[in-house]
LUMFITOR-884141 format. One line per field, with one value per residue (C-alpha): residue number from 1; residue in three letters; chain; x, y, z. Coordinates in steps of 0.001 Angstrom, whole numbers, plus 500000, padded with zeros to 6 digits. Each point is the difference from the previous one (the first is absolute). Layout:
// residues N
resi <- [NUM  ...]
resn <- [ALA  ...]
chain <- [A  ...]
c1 <- [X  ...]
c2 <- [Y  ...]
c3 <- [Z  ...]
This chain:
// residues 359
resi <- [1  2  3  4  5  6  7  8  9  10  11  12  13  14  15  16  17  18  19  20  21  22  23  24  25  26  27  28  29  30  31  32  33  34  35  36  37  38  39  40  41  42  43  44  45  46  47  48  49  50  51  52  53  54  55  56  57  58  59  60  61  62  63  64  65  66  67  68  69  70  71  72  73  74  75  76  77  78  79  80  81  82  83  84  85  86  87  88  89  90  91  92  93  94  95  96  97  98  99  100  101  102  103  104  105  106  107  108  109  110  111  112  113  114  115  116  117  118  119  120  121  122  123  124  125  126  127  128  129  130  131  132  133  134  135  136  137  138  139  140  141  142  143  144  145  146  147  148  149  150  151  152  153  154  155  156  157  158  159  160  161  162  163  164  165  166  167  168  169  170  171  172  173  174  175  176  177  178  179  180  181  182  183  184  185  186  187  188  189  190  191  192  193  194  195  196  197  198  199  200  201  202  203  204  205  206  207  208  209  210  211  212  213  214  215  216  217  218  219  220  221  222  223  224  225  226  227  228  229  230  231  232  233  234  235  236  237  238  239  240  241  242  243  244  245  246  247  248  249  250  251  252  253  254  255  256  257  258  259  260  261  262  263  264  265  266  267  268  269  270  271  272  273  274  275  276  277  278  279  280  281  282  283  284  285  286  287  288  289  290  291  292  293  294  295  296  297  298  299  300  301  302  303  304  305  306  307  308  309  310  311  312  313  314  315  316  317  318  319  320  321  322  323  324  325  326  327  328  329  330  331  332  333  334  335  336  337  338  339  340  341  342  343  344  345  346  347  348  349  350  351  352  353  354  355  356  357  358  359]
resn <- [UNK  UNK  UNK  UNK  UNK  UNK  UNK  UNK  UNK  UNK  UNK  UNK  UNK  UNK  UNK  UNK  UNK  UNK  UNK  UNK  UNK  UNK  UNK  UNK  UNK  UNK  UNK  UNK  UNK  UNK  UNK  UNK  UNK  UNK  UNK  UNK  UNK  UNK  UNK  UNK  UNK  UNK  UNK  UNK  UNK  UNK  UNK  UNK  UNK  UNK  UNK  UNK  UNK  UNK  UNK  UNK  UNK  UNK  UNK  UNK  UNK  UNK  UNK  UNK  UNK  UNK  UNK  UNK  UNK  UNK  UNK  UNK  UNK  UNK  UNK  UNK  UNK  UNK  UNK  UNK  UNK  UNK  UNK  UNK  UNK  UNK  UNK  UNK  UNK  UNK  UNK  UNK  UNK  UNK  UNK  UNK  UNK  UNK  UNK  UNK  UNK  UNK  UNK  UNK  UNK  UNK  UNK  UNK  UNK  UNK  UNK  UNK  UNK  UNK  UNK  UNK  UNK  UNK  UNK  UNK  UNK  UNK  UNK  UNK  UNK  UNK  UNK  UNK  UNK  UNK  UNK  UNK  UNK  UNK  UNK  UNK  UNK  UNK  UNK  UNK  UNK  UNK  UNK  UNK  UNK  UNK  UNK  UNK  UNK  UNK  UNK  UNK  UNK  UNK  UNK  UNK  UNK  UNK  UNK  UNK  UNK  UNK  UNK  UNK  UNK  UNK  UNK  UNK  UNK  UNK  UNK  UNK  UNK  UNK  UNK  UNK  UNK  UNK  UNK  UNK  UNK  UNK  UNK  UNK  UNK  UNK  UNK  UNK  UNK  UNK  UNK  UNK  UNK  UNK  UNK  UNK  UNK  UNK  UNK  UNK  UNK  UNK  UNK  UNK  UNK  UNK  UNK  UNK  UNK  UNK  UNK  UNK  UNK  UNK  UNK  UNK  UNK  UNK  UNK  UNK  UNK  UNK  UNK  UNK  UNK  UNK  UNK  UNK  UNK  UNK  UNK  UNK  UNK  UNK  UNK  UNK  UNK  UNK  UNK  UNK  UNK  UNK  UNK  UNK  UNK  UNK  UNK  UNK  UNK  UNK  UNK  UNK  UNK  UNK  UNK  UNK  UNK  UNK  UNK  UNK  UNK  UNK  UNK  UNK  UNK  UNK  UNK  UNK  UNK  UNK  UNK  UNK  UNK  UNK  UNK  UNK  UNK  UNK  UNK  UNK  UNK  UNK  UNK  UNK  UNK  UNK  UNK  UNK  UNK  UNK  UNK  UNK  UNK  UNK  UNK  UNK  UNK  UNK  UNK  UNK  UNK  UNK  UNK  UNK  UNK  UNK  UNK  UNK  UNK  UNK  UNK  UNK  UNK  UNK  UNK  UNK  UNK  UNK  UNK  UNK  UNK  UNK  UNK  UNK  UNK  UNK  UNK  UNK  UNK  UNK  UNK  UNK  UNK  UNK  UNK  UNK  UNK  UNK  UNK  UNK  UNK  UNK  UNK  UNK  UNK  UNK  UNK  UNK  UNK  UNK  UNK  UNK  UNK  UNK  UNK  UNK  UNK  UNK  UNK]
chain <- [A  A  A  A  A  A  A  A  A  A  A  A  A  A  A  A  A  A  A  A  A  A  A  A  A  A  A  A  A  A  A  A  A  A  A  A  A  A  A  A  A  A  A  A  A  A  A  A  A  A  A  A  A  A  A  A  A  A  A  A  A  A  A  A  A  A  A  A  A  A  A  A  A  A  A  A  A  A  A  A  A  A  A  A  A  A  A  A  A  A  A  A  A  A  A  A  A  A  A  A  A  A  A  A  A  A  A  A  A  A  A  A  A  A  A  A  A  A  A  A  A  A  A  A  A  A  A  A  A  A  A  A  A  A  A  A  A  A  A  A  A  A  A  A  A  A  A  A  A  A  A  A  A  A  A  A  A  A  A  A  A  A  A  A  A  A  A  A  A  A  A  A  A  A  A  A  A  A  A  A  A  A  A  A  A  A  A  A  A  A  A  A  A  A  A  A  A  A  A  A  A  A  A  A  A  A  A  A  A  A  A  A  A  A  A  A  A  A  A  A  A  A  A  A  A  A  A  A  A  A  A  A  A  A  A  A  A  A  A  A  A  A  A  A  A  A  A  A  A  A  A  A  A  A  A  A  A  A  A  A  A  A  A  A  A  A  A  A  A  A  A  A  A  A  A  A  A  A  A  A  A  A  A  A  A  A  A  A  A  A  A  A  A  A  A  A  A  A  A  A  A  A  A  A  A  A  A  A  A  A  A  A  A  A  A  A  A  A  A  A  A  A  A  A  A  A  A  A  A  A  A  A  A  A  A  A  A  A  A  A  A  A  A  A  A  A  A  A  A  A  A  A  A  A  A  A  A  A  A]
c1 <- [425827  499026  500381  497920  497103  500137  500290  496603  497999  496910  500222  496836  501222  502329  500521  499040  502741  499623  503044  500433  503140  501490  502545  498569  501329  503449  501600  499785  502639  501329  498745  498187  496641  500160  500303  496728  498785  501194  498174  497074  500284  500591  497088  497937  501757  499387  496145  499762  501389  497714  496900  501646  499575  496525  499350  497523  502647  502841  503781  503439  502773  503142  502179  503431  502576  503399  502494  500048  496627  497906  501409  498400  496782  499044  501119  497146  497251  500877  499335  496746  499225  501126  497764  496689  501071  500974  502335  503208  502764  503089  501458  503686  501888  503188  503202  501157  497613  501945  502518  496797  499010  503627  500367  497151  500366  497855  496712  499664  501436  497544  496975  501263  500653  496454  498317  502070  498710  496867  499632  498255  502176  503002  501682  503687  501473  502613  501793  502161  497305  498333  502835  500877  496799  498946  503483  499865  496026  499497  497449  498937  501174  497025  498687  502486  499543  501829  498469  502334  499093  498671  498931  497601  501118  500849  500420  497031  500475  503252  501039  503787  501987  500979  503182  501274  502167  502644  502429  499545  497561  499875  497322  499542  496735  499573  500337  503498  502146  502989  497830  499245  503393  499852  503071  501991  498120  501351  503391  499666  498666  502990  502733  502312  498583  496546  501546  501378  496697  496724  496995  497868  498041  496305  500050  496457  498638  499097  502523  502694  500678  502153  502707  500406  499884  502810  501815  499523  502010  502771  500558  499518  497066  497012  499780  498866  497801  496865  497743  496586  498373  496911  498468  495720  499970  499466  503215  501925  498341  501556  503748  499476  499268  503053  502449  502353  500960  498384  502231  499346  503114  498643  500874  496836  496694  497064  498877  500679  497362  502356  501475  496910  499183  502985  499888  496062  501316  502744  502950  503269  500252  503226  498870  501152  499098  498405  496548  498571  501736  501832  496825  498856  503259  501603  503456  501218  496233  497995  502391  503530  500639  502487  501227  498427  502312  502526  500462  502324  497996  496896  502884  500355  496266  499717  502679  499164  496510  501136  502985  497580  497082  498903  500464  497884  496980  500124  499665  497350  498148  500115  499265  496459  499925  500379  497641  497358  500705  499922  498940  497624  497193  496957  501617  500344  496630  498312  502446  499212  496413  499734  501462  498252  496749  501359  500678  496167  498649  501833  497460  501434  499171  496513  497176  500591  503546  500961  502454  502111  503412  502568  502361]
c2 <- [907177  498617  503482  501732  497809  500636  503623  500116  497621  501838  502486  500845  502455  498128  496500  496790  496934  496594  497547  497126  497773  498093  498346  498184  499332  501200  497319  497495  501348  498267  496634  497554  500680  503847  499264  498144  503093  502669  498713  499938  503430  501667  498242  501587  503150  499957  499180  503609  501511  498659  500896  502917  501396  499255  501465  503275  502057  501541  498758  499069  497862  500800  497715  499505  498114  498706  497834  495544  499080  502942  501052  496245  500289  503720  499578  497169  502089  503073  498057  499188  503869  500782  497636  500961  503991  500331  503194  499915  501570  498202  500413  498837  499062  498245  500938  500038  498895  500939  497696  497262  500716  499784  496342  498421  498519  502438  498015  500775  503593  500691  498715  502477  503032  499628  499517  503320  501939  499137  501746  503008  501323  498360  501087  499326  500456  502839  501922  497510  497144  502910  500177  496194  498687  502754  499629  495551  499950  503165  501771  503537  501888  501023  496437  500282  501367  499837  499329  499844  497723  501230  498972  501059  502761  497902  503195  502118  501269  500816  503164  499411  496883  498454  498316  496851  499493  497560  498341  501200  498023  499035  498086  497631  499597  497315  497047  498365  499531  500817  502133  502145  500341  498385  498235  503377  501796  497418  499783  504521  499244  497216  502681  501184  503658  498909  497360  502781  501758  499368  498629  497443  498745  498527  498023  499793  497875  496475  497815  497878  501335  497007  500915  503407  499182  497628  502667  502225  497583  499247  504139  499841  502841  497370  501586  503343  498829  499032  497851  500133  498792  501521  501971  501622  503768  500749  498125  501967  503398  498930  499388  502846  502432  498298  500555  502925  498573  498039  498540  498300  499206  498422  499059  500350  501299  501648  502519  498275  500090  499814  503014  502006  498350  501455  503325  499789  499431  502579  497422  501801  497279  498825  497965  499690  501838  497355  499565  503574  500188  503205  501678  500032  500126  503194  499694  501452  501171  497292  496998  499113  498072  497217  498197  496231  496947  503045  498817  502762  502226  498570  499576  503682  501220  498263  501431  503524  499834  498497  502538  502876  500059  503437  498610  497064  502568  501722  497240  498954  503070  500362  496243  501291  502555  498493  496989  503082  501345  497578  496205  499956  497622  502486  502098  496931  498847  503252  500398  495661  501220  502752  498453  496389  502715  501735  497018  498577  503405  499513  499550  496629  498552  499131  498461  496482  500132  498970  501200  497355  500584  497257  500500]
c3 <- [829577  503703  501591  496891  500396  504070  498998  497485  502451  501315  497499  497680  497439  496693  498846  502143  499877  500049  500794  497326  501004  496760  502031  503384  503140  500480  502340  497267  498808  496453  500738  497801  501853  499250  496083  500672  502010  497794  497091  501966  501302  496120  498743  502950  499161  496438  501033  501975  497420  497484  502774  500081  496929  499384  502999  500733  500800  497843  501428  499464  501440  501888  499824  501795  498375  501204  497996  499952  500511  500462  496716  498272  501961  498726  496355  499903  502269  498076  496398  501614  501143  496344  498162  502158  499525  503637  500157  502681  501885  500748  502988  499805  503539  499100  501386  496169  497605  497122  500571  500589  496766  498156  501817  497433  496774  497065  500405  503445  499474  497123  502387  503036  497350  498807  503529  500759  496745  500410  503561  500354  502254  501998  503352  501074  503292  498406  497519  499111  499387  497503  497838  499777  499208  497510  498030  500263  499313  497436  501942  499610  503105  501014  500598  503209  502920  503220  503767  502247  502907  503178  503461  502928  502120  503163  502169  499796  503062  500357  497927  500945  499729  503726  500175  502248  502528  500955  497339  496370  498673  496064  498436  496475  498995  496849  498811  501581  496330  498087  497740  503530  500671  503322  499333  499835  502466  502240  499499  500514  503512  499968  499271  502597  499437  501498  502510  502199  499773  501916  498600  498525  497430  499098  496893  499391  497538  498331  497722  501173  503309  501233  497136  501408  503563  499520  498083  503007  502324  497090  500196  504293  500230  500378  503531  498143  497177  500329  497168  501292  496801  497888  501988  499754  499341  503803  500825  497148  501898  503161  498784  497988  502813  501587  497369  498900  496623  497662  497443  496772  497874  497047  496534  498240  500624  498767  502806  503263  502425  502721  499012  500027  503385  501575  498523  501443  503678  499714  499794  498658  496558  498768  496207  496853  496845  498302  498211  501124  503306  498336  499579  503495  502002  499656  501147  503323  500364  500642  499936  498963  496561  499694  496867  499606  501756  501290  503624  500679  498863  502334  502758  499682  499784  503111  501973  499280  501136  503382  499967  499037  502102  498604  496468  500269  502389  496790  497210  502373  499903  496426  499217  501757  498650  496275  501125  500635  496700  497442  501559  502346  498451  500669  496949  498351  499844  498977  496656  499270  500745  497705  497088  500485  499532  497266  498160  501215  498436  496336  497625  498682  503033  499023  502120  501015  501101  503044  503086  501516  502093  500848  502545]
């Protein structure tokens, strides 16, 4: 939602956007203080919504939702939008939401369900978050709409992909966990397939970076990883135009952004077909797919791209070429534009409503 506002800023023609934050400052992570802060920050919320929609200007809110406590603080601001007529979209970004849903007891499942009817329209990440949450919640299907994710085109410039010299270079971008699949990516580069082979590895990203380090020395390649840590956009350019391979062996996602960032640079993208990771990598094409937690299977992804340097200039080219296609953000923006508009132009949207967007 960061790179669509940077996309509509300047512009004149459609909808304006205003930021309203229901959760407050990030780094306070779970701690007592934040409950304090939270509360704070939804009653402030609930106030713009409420100013809002007795506003001079017609409007409507989009609002993204992920599971645990985005899911609690958006069933109580979207009671208030629904009790001062406030129409919205939902905007769902959970690597699996239906299985957030299942884990609640039927109060809390009846509260999400209605939040979720009551949505003008809602947008998932991919086909397979369509079909789960209009079978668990009853919704027509039309109510559903996918938008894939999408980033900025990083290489405006540069028609063709360039590729890097020296060692084979293959780079993680996420947060460090199990979930990731960090722990099997490294024990591929452990293997004695890749041992024998040269290259190295950027591990790029925050979580607990100590754990994996040390599991780097227990498997003797901490020579050949490196753990940088999170890293700004500019840095993730950089490694980016460094790498040949960007490789994301999860176990569940929604869309990941990594994924999209890779196939933006031209990185040759080894994933798994999680979430809707099947509906942008087509295999052989634009990537290679690899069943979840099968280090073999990694192990062997890995090898052929160093073995086949025409194979991976190709997945390269077409992960660009697919990037091009379908993701860049610019595309992105204009089809969230137009239907934000068509949704300010229905008729129920009567004077007085308001426009507010929380990323």
């Amino acid at each position: 939602m960061g790179y669509f506002l940077q996309t509509r800023r300047g512009k004149q023609e459609g909808a304006s956007y205003r930021i309203v934050d229901s959760r407050g400052p990030w780094f306070l992570g779970a701690s007592p203080l934040h409950v304090g802060f939270a509360g704070c920050y939804l009653a402030i919320a609930s106030l713009k919504l409420l100013a809002a929609r007795f506003g001079s200007a017609p409007c409507i809110a989009h609002v993204n939702i992920t599971g645990r406590g985005s899911t609690v603080r958006k069933v109580i601001l979207l009671y208030v939008a629904r009790l001062i007529g406030m129409r919205y979209i939902l905007h769902v970004h959970d690597y699996d939401y239906a299985a957030e849903y299942c884990r609640h007891g039927a109060l809390v499942k009846s509260l999400i369900a209605t939040t979720f009817r009551c949505a003008t329209k809602i947008l998932v990440l991919g086909v397979r978050d369509q079909g789960a949450l209009t079978r668990l919640l009853e919704l027509p299907q039309d109510q559903v709409t996918v938008l894939h994710n999408a980033v900025p085109d990083p290489l405006p410039d540069f028609p063709k992909v360039r590729y890097s010299e020296g060692p084979f270079h293959f780079l993680f971008l996420g947060r460090l966990s199990a979930r990731k699949g960090v722990p099997e990516l490294l024990r591929a580069l452990a293997s004695p397939e890749l041992r024998s082979r040269q290259w190295r590895a950027t591990v790029a990203g925050d979580g607990p970076i100590d754990e994996f380090r040390r599991l780097t020395n227990d498997f003797g390649i901490s020579e050949r990883v490196n753990f940088p840590g999170w890293l700004d956009q500019s840095r993730v350019g950089a490694l980016c135009s460094d790498a040949d391979v960007l490789v994301l062996p999860s176990h569940a996602e929604g869309l990941a952004m990594a994924v999209l960032e890779g196939l933006s640079h031209g990185l040759a993208v080894i994933t798994t077909p999680v979430g809707a990771h099947s509906e942008v990598i087509e295999p052989e094409v634009s990537g290679i797919l690899v069943p979840p937690g099968d280090v073999e299977a990694l192990t062997g992804a890995l090898v052929r791209l160093i073995e086949d340097k025409n194979l991976c200039q190709r997945l390269r080219a077409g992960a660009r070429s697919r990037f091009l296609e379908k993701f860049d953000v610019r595309a992105y923006a204009e089809r969230l534009g137009q239907l934000h508009m068509r949704l300010l132009s229905d008729p129920r949207n009567v004077r007085g409503i308001g426009m507010e967007q929380r990323r």
